[in-house]
KELUM-137897 format. One line per field, with one value per atom (N, C-alpha, C, O): x, y, z; residue number from 1. Coordinates in nm, 3 decimals, decimal comma. Each point is the difference from the previous one (the first is absolute). Example, Ala and Ser with C-alpha at 12.3 -4.5 7.8 and 13.67 -1.06 7.14 Angstrom:
# KELUM-137897
c1: (1,319:-0,089:0,090:0,104:-0,139:0,082:-0,077:0,051);
c2: (-0,569:0,119:0,120:-0,002:0,107:0,119:0,109:0,111);
c3: (0,780:0,000:0,000:0,066:-0,138:0,006:0,073:0,017);
margu: (1:1:1:1:2:2:2:2);
END
This chain:
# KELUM-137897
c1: (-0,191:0,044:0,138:0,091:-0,069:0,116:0,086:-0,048:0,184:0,110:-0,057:0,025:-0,098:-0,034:-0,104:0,016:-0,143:-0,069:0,051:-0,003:0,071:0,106:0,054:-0,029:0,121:0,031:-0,071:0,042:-0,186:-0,085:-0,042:0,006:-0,049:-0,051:0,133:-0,003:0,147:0,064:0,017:0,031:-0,059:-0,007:-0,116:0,018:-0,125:-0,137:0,041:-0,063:0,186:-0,016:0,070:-0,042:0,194:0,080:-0,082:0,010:-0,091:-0,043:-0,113:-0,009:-0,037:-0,078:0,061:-0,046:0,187:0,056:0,051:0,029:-0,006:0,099:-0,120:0,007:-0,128:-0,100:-0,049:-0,043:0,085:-0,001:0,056:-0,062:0,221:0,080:0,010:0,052:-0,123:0,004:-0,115:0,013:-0,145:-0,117:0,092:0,003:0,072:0,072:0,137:-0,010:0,069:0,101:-0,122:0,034:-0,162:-0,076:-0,043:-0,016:0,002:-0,090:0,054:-0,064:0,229:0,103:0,035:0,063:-0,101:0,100:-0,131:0,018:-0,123:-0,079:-0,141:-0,095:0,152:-0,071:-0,174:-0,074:0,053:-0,123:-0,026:0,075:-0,248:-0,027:0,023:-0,016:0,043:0,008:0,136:0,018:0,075:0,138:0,028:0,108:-0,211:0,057:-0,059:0,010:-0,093:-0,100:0,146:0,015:0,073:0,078:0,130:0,068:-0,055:0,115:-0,004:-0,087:0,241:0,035:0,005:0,030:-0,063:0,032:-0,138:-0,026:-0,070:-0,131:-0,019:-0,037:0,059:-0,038:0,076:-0,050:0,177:0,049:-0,075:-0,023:-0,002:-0,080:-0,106:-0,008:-0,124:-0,129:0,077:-0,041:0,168:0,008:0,085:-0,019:0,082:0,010:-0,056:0,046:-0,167:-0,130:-0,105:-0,065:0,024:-0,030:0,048:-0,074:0,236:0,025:0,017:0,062:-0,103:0,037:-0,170:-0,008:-0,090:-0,099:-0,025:-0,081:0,126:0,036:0,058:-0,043:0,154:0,068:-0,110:-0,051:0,001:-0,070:-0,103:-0,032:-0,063:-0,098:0,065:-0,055:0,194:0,102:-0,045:-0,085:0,152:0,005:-0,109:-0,009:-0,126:-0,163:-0,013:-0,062:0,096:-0,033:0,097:-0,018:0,149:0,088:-0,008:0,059:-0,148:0,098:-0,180:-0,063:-0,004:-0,115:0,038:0,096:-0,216:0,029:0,054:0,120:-0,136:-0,015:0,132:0,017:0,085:0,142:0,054:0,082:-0,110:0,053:0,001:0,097:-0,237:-0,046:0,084:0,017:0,025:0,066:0,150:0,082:-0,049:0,158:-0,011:0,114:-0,193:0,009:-0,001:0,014:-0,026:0,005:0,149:0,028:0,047:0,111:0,089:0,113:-0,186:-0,012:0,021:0,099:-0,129:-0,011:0,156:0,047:-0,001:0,165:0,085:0,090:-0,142:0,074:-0,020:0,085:-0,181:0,010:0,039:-0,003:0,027:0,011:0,175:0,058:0,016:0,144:0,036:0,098:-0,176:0,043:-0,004:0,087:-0,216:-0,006:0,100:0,024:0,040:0,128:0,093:0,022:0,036:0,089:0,024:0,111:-0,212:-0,076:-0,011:0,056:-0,157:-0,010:0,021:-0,070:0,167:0,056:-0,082:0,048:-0,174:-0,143:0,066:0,071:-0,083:0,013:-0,110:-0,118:0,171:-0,103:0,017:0,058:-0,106:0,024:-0,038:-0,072:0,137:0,004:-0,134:-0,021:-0,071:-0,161:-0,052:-0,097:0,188:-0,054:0,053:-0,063:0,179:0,073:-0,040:0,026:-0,083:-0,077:-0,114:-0,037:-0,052:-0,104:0,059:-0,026:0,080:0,068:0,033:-0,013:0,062:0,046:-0,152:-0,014:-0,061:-0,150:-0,024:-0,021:0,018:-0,063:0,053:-0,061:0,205:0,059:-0,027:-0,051:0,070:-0,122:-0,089:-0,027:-0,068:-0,144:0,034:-0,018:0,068:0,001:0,036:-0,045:0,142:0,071:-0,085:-0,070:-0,006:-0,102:-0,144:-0,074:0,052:-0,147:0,034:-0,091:0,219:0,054:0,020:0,009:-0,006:0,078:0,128:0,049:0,014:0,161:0,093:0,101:-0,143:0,110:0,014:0,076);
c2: (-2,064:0,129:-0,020:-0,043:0,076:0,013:0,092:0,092:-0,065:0,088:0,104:0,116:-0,133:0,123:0,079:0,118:-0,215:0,089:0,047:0,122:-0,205:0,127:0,105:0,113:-0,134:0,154:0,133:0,114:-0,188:0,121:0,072:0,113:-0,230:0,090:0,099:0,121:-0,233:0,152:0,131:0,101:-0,118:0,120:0,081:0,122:-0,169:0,078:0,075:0,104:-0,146:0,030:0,130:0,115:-0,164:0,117:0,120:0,112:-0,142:0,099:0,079:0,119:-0,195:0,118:0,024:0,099:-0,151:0,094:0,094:0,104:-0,112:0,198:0,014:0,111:-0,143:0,097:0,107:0,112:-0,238:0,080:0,102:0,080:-0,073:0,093:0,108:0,101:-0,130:0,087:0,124:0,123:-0,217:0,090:0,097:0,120:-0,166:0,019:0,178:0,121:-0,172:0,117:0,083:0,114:-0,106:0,071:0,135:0,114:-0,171:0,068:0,025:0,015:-0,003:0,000:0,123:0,040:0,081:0,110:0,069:0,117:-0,150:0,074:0,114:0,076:-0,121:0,160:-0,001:-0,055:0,111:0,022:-0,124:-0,064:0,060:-0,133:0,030:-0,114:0,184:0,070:-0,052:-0,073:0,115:-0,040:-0,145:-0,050:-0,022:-0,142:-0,068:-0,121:0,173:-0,083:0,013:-0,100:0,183:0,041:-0,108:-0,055:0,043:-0,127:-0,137:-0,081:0,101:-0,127:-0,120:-0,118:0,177:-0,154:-0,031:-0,120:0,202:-0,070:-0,054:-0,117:0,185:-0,122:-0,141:-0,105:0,123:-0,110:-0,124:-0,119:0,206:-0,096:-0,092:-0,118:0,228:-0,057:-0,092:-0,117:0,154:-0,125:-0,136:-0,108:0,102:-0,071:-0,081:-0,111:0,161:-0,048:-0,061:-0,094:0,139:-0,057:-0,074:-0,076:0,034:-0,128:-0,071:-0,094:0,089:-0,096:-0,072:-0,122:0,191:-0,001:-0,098:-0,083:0,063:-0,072:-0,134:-0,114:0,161:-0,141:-0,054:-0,105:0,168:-0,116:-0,068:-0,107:0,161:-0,093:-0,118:-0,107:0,146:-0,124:-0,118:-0,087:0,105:-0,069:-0,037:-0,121:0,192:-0,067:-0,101:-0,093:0,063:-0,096:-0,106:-0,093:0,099:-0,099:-0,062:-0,106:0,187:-0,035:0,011:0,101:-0,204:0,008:0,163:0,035:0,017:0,141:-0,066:0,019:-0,081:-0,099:0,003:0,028:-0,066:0,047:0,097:0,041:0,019:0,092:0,136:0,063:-0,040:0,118:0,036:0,116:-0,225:0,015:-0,012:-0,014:0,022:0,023:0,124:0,043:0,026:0,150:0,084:0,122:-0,167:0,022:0,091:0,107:-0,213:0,028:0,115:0,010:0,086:0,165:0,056:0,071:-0,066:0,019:-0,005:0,078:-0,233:0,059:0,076:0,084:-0,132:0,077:0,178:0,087:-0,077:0,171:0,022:0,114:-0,192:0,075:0,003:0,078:-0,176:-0,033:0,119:0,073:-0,071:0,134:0,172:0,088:-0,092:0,120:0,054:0,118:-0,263:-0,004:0,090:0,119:-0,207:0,043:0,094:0,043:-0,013:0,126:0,159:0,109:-0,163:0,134:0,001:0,077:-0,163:0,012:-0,040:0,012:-0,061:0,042:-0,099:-0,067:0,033:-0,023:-0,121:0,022:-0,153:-0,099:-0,113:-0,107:0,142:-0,024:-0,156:-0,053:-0,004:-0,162:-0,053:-0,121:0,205:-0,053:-0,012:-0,065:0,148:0,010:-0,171:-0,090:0,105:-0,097:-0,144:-0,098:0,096:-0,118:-0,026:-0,117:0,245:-0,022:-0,058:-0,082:0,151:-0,057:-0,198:-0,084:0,087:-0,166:-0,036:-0,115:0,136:-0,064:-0,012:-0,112:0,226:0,037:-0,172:-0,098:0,140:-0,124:-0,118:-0,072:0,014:-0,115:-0,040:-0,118:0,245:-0,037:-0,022:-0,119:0,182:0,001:-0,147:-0,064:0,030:-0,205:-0,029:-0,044:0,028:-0,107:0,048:-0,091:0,191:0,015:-0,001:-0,007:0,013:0,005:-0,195:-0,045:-0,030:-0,144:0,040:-0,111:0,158:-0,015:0,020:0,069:-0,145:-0,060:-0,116:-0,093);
c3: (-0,491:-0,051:-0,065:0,071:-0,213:-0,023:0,011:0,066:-0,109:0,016:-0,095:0,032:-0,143:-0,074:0,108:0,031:0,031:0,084:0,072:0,016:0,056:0,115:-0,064:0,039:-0,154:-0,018:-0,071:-0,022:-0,006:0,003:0,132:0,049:-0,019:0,181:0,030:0,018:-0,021:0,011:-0,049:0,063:-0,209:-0,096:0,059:0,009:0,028:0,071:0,123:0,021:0,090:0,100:-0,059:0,016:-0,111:-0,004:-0,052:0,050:-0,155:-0,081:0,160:0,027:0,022:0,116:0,074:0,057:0,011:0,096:-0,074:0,058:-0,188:-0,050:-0,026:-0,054:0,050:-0,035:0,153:0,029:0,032:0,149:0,058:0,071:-0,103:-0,002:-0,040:0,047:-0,169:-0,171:0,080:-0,003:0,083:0,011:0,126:-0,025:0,158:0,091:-0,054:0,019:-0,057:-0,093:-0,041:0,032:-0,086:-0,086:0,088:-0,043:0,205:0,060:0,108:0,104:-0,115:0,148:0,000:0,098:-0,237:0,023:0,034:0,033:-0,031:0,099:-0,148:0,017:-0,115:-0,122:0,007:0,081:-0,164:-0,008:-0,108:-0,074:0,110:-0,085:-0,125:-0,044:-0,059:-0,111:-0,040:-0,098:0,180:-0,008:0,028:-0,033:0,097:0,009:-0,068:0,018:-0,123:-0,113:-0,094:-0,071:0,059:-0,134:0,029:-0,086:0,228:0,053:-0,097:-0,033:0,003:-0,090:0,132:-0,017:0,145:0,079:-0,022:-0,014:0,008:0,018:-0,134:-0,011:-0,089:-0,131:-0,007:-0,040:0,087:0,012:0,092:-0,021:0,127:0,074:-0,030:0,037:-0,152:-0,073:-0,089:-0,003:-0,086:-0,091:0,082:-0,058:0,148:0,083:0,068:0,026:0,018:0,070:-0,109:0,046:-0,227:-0,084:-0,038:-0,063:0,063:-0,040:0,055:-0,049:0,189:0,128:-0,035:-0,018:0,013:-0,067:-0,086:0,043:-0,156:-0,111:0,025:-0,021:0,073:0,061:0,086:-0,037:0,158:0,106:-0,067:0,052:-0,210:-0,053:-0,070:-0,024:-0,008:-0,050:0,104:-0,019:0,114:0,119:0,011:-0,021:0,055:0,069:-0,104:0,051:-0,195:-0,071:-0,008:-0,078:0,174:-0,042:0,157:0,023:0,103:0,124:0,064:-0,032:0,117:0,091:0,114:0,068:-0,095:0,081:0,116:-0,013:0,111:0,094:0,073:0,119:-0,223:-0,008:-0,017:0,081:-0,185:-0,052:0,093:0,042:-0,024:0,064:0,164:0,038:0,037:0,129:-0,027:0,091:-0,231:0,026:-0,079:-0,019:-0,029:-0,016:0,118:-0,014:0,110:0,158:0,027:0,053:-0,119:-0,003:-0,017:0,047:-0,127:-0,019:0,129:-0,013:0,102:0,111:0,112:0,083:-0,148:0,017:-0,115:0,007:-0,091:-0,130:0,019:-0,018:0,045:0,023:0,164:0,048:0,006:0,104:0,013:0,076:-0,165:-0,012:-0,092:0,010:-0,081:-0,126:0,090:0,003:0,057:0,049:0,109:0,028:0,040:0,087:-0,079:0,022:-0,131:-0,069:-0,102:-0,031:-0,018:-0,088:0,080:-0,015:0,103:0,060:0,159:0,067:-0,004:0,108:0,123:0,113:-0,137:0,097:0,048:-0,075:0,242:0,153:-0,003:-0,027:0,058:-0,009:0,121:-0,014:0,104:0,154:-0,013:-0,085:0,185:0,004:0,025:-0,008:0,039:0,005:-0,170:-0,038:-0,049:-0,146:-0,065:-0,055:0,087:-0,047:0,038:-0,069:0,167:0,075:-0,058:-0,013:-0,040:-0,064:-0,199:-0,088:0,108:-0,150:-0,019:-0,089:0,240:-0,050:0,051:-0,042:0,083:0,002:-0,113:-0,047:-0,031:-0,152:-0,087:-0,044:0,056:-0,073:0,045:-0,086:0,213:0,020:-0,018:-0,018:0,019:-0,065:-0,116:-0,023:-0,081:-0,103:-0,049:-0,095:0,190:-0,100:0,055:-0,093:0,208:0,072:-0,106:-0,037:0,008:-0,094:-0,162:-0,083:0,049:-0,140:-0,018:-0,114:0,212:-0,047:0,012:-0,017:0,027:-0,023:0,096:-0,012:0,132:0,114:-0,096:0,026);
margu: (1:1:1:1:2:2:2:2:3:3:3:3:4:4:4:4:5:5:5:5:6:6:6:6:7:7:7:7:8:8:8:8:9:9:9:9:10:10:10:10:11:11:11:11:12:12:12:12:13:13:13:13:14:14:14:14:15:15:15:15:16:16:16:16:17:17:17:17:18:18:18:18:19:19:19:19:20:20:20:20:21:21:21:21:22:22:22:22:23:23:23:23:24:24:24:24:25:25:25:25:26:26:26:26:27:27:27:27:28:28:28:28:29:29:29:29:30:30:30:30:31:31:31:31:32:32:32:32:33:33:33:33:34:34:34:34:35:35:35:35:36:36:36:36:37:37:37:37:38:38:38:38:39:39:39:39:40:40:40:40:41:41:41:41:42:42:42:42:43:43:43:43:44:44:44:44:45:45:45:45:46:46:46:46:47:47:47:47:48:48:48:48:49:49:49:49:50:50:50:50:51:51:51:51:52:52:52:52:53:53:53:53:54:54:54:54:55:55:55:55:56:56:56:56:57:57:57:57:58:58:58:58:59:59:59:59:60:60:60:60:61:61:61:61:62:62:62:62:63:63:63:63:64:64:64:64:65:65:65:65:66:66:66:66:67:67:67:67:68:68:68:68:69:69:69:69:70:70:70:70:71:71:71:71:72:72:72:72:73:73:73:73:74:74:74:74:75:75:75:75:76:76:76:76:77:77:77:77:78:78:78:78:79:79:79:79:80:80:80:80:81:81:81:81:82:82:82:82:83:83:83:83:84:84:84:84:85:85:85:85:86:86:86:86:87:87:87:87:88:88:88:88:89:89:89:89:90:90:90:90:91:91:91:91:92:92:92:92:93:93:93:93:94:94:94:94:95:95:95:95:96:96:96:96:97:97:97:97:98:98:98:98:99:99:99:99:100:100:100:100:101:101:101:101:102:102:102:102:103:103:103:103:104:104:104:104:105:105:105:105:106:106:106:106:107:107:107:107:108:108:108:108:109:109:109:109:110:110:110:110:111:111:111:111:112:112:112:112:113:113:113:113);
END
């Protein structure tokens, strides 16, 4: 894997954790579905999530799913670090434990210990 594949996978993760967020902000003030179809967080989110889209077929042709696919795993701390700091949410040391699993698996099934 080169440094360009790596920094797509990262471009993939970033682009789906604000897509994550984006969907998160969309549907936090509580409106009617009417009102959260018209939310600029939620469009942000679809074009966020479409170009994460884009990017990951970059990647399936430059990187064996094999790899690739278990360090998108990685989302998993990326939103859960954002949603810390974003939206304040409470992430108890059993989360965080599961998080450095995530990342283990991820170098031990990605190659990259």
């Amino acid at each position: 894997m080169t440094a360009l594949d790596g920094l797509l996978i990262a471009v993939v993760i970033g682009l789906t954790s604000a897509g994550q967020l984006g969907q998160k902000r969309a549907v936090a003030a509580g409106n009617a579905l009417a009102a959260r179809l018209r939310s600029p967080w939620l469009w942000g989110a679809l074009v966020c999530l479409g170009l994460a889209l884009l990017v990951w077929c970059a990647v399936l042709q430059r990187v064996p799913v094999g790899v690739a696919y278990p360090l998108l795993s990685l989302n998993t701390l990326a939103v859960t670090l954002l949603a810390r700091l974003v939206f304040g949410e409470v992430v108890d040391a059993c989360a965080w434990c599961g998080c450095l699993c995530i990342v283990a698996g991820a170098a031990l099934l990605g190659g990259q210990l």
